[in-house]
N, CA and C atoms as a LAMMPS dump frame, in Angstrom:
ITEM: TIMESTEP
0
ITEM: NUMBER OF ATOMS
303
ITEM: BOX BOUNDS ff ff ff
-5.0000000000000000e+02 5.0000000000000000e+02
-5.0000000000000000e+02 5.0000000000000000e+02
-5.0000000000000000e+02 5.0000000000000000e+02
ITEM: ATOMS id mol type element x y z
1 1 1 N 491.407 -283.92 -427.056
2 1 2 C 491.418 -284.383 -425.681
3 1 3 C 490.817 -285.771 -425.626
4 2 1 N 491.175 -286.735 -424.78
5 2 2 C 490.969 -287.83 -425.276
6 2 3 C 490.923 -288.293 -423.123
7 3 1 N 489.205 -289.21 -422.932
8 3 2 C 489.223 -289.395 -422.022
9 3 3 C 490.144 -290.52 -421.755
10 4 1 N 490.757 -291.127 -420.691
11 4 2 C 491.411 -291.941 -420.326
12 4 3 C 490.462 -293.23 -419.181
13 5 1 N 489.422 -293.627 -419.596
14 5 2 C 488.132 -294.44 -419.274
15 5 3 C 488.219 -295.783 -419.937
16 6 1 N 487.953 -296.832 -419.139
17 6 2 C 487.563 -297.98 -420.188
18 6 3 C 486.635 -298.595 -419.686
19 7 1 N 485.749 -298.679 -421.042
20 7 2 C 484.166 -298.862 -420.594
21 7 3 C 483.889 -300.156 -419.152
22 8 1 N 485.036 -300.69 -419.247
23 8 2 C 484.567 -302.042 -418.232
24 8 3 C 484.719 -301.585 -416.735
25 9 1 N 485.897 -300.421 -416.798
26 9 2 C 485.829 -299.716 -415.348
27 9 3 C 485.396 -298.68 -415.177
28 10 1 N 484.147 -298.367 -415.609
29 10 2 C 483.515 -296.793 -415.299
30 10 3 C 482.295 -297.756 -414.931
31 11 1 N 481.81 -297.362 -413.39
32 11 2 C 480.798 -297.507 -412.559
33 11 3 C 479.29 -296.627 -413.764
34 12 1 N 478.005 -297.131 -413.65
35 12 2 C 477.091 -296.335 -413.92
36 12 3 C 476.895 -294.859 -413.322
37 13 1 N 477.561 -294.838 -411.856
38 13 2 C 477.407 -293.659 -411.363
39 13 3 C 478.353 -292.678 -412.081
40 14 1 N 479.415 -293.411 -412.08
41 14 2 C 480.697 -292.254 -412.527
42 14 3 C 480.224 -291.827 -413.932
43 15 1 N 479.738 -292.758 -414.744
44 15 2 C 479.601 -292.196 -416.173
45 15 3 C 478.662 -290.915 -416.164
46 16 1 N 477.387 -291.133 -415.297
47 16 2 C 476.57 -290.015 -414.988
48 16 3 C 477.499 -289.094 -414.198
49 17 1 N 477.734 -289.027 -413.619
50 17 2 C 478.91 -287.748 -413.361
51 17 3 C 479.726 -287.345 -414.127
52 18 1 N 480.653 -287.916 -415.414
53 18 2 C 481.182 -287.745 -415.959
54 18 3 C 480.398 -286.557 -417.137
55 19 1 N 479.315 -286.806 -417.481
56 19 2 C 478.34 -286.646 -418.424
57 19 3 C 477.201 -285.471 -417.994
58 20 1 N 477.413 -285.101 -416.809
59 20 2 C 476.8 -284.196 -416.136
60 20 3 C 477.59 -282.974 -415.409
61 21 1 N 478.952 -283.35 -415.421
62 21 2 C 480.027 -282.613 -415.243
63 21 3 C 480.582 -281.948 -416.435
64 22 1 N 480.42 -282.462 -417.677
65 22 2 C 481.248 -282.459 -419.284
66 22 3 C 480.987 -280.459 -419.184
67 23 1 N 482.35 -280.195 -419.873
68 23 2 C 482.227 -278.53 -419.484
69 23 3 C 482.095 -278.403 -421.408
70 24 1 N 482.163 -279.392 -422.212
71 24 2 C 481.735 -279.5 -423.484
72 24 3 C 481.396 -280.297 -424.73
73 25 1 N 480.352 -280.062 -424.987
74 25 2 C 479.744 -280.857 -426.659
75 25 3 C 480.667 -282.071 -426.515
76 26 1 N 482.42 -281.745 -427.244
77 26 2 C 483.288 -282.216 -427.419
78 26 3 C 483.446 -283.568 -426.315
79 27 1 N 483.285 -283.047 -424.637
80 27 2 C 483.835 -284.415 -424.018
81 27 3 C 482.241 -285.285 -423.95
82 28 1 N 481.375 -284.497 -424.079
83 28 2 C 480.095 -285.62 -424.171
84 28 3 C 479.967 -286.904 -425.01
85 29 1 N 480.313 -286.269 -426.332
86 29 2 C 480.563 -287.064 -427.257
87 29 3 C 481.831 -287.925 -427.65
88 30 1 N 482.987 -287.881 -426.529
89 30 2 C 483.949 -288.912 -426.147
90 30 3 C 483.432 -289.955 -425.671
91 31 1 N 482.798 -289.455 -424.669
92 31 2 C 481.828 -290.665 -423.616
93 31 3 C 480.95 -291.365 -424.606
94 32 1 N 480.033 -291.024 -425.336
95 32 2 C 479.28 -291.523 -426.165
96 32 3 C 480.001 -292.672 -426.959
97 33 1 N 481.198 -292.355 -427.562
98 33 2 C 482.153 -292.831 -428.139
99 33 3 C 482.608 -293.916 -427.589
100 34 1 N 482.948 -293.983 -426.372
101 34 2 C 484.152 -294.286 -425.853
102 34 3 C 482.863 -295.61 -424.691
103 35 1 N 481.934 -295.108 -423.909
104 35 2 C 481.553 -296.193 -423.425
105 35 3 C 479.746 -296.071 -423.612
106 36 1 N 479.507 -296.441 -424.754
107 36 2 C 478.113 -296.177 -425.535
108 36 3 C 477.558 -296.964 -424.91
109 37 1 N 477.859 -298.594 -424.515
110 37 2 C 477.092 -300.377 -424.386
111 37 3 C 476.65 -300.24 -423.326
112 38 1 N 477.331 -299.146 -422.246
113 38 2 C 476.669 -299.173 -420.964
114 38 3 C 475.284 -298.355 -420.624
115 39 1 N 475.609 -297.679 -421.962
116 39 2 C 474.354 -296.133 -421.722
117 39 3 C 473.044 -297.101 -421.62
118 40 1 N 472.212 -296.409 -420.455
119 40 2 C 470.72 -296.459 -420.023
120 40 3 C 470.059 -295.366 -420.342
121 41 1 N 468.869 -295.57 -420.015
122 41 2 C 468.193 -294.139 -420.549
123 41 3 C 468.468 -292.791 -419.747
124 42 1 N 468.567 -293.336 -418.331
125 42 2 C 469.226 -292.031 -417.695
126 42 3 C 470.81 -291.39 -418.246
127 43 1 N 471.643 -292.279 -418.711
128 43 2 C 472.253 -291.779 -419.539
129 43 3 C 472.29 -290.726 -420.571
130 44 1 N 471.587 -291.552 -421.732
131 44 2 C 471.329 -290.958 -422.92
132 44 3 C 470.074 -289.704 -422.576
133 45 1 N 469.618 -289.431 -421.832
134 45 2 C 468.673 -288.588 -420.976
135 45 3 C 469.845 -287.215 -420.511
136 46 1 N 470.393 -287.329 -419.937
137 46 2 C 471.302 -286.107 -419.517
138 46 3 C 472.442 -286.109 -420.428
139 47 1 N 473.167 -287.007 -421.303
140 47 2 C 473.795 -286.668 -422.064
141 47 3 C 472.808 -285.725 -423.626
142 48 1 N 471.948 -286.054 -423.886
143 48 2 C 470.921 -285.423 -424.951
144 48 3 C 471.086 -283.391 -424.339
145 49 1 N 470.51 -283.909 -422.874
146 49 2 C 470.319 -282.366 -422.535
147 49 3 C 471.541 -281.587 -422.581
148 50 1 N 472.25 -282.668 -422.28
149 50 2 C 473.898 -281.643 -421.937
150 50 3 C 474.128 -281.09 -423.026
151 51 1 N 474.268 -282.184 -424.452
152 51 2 C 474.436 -281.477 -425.726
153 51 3 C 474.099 -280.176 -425.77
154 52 1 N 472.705 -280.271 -425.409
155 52 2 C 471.414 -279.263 -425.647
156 52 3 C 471.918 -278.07 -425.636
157 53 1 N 472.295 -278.014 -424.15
158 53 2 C 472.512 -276.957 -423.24
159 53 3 C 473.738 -276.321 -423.79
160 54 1 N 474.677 -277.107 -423.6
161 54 2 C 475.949 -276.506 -424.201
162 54 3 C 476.107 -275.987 -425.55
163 55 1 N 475.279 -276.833 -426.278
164 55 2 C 475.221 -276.59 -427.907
165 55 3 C 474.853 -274.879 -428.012
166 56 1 N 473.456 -274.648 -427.34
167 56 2 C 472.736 -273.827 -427.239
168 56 3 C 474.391 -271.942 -426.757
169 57 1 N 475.025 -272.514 -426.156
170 57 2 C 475.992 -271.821 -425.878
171 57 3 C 477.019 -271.649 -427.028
172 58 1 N 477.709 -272.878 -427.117
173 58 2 C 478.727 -272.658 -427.942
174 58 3 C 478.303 -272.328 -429.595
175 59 1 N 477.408 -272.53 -430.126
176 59 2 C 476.027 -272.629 -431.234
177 59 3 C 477.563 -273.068 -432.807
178 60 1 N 478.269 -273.126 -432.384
179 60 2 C 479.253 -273.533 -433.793
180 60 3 C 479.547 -274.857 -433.696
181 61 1 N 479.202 -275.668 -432.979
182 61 2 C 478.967 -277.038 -433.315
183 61 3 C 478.117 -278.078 -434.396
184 62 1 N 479.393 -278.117 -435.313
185 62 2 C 478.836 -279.424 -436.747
186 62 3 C 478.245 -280.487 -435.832
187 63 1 N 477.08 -280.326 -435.197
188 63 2 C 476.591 -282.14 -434.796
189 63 3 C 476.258 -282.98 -435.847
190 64 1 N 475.088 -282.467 -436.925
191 64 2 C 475.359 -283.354 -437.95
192 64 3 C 476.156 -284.549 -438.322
193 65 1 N 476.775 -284.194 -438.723
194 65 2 C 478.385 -284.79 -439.57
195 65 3 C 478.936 -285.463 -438.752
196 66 1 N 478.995 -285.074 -437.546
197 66 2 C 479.791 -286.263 -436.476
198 66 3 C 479.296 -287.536 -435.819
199 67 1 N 479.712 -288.515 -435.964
200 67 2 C 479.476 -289.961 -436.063
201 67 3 C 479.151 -290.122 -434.78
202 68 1 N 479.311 -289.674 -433.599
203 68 2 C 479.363 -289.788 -432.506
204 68 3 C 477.854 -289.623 -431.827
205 69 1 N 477.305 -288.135 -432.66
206 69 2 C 476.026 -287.46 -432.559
207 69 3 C 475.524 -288.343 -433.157
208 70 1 N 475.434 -288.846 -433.912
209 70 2 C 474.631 -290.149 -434.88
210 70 3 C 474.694 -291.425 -433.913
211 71 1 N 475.723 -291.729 -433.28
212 71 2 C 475.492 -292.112 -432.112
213 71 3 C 474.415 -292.204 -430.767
214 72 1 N 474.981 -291.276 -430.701
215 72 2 C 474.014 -290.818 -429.217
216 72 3 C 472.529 -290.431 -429.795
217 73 1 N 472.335 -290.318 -430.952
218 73 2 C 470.655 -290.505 -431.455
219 73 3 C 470.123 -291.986 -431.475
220 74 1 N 471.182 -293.088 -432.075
221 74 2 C 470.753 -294.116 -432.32
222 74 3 C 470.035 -294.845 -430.505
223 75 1 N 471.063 -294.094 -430.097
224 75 2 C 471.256 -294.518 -428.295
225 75 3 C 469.55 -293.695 -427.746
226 76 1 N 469.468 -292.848 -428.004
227 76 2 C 467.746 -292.211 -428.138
228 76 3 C 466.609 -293.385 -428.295
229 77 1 N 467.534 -293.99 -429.756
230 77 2 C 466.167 -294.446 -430.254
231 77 3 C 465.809 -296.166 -429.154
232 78 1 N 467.224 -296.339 -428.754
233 78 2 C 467.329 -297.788 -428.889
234 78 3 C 466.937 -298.014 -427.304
235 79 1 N 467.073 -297.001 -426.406
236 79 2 C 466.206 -296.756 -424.866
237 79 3 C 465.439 -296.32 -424.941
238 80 1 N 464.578 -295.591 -425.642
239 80 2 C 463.481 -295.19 -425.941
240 80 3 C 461.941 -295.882 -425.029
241 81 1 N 461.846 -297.119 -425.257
242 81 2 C 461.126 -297.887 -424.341
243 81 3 C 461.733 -297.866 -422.879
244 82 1 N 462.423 -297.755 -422.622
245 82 2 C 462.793 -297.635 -420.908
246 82 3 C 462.653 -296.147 -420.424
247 83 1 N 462.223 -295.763 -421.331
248 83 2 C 462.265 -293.56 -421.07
249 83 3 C 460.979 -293.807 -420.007
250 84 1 N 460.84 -292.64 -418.802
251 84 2 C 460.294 -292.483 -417.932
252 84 3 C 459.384 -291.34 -418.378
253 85 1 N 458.647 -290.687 -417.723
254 85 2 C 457.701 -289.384 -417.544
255 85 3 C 458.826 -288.328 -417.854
256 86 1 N 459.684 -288.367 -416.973
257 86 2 C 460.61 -286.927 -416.558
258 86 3 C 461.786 -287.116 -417.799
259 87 1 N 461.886 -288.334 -417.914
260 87 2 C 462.856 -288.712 -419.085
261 87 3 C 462.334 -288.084 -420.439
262 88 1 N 461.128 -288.469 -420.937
263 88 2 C 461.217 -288.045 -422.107
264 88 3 C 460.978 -286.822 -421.997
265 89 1 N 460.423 -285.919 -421.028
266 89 2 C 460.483 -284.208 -421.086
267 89 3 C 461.987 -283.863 -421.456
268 90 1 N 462.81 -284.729 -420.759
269 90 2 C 464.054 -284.3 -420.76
270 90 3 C 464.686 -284.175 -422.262
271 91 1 N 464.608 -285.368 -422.821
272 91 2 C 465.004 -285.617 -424.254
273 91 3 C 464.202 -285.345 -424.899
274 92 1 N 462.905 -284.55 -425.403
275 92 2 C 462.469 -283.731 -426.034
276 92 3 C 462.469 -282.579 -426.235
277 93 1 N 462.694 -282.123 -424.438
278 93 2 C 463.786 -280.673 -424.804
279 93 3 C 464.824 -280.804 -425.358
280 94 1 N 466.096 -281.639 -425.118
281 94 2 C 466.931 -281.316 -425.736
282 94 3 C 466.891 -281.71 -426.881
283 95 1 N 465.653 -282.523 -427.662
284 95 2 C 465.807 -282.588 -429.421
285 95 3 C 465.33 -281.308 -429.924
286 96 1 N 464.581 -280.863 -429.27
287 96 2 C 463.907 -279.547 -429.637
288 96 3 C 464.743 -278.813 -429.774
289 97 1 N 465.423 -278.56 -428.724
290 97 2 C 466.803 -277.317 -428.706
291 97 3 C 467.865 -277.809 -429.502
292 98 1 N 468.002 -278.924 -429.822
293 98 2 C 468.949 -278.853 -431.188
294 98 3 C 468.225 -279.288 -432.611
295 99 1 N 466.987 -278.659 -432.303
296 99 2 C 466.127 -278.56 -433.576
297 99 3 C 466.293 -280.044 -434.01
298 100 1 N 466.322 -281.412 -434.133
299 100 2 C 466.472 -282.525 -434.492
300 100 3 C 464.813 -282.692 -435.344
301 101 1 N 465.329 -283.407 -436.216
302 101 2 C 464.189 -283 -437.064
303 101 3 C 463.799 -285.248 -436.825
């Protein structure tokens, strides 16, 4: 499945909707893919959890191995300084819940 988005016309709001709506792993990590340059920490903040959450469901997801997830970590590391109070609770649960070492 392949989103039909291009990073120059997806509003900050829509991407957070997009990314908070995702019904899986799979379309999170399109977005990640597909419009990474725009991600803020509120971004990479509810996309982390979404993984989380969903991962935690579907539990047969290779994140490892996929370039995308290597992605959206680097995107962790690289907002990291703009993370808030509520932010990093957020993205520490969800490293926790996908055990991220």
């Amino acid at each position: 499945m392949t989103l039909l988005l291009g990073s120059a016309g997806i509003s900050n709001k829509q991407l957070t909707s997009r990314i908070s709506g995702a019904g899986s792993v799979e379309e999170i990590l399109e977005l990640v893919d597909e419009h990474h340059k725009p991600f803020d920490f509120i971004h990479v903040a509810t996309a982390v959890t979404r993984v989380a959450n969903l991962a935690k469901v579907t539990r047969d997801v290779p994140l490892a191995s996929d370039g995308r997830y290597t992605k959206l970590m680097g995107l962790v590391v690289q907002q990291l300084p703009r993370f808030k109070a509520g932010t990093v609770v957020n993205v520490f649960y969800g490293l926790a819940t996908l055990q991220v070492e």
